[in-house]
C-alpha positions in Angstrom: -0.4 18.9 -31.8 2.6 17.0 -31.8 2.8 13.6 -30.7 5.3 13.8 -27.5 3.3 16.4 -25.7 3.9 16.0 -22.1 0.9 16.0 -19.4 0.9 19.2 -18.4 1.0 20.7 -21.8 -2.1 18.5 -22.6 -3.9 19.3 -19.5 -3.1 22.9 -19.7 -4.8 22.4 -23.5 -8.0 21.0 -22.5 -8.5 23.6 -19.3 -7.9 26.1 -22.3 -10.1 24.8 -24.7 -12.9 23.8 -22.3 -12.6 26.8 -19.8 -12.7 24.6 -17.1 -11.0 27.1 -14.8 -12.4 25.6 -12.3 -10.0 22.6 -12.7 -6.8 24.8 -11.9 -6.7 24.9 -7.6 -7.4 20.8 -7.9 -4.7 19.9 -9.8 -2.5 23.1 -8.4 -3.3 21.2 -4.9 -2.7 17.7 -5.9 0.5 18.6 -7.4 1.9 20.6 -3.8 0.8 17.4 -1.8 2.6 14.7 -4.0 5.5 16.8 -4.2 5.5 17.3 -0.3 5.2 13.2 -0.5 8.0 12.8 -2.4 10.2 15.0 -0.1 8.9 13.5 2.5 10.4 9.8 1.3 13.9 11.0 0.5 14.3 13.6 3.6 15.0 12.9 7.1 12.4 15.4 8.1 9.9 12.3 6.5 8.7 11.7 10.5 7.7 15.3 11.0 6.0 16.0 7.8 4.0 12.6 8.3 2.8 13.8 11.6 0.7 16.8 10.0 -1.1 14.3 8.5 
């Protein structure tokens, strides 16, 4: 394995190697709601998306 492998490429690599399936809707989840976050900071629908949570 090469030494610049980015996250996802490692993660994906250990959910392959240790078939921790399982793993996949976490992560899948966590990466939706930071992205909504994100959005959220740099939009100017930031006051609506806050109220749903």
């Amino acid at each position: 394995m090469s030494k610049r492998t980015g996250v996802f490429a490692e993660m994906w690599l250990f959910l392959k190697e240790s078939k921790k399936w399982w793993l996949l809707p976490i992560l899948v989840v966590l990466v939706a709601v930071s992205a909504l976050l994100v959005f959220a900071q740099t939009s100017a629908l930031a006051p609506f998306i806050y109220t749903i949570f």
